[in-house]
N, C-alpha and C positions, 0 to 999 in steps of 0.2 A: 504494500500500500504506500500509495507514494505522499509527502507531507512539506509543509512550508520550513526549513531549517532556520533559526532564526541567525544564526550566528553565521551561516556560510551565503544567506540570504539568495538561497536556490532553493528550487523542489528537488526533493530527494529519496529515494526508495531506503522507507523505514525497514530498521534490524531490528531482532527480540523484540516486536511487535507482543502486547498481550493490550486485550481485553479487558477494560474498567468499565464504571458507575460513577457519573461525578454526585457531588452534594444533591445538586439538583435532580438526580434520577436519571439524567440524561446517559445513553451511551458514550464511550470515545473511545479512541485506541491510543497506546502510548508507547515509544517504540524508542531508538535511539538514529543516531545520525553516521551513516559509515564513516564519512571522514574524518569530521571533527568529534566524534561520539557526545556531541550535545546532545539531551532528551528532547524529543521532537513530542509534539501530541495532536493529534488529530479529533476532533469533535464529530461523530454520529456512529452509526455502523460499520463493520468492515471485518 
């Protein structure tokens, strides 16, 4: 799943992607960033 990196400020194919619930109930995925390994997170299903 691909995600906005904030630190390399490109779209990037998320690694160790898993599956949350934030506060508000909502899904997201939250994954890391190949290059830089900053945590990327993505809001809804996937």
């Amino acid at each position: 799943m691909q995600a906005y990196c904030m630190k390399c400020r490109a779209k990037r194919e998320m690694k160790d992607t898993k599956s949350i619930v934030m506060k508000n109930g909502r899904p997201a995925t939250q994954g890391t960033c190949p290059v830089c390994r900053t945590k990327m997170f993505r809001i809804g299903k996937g």
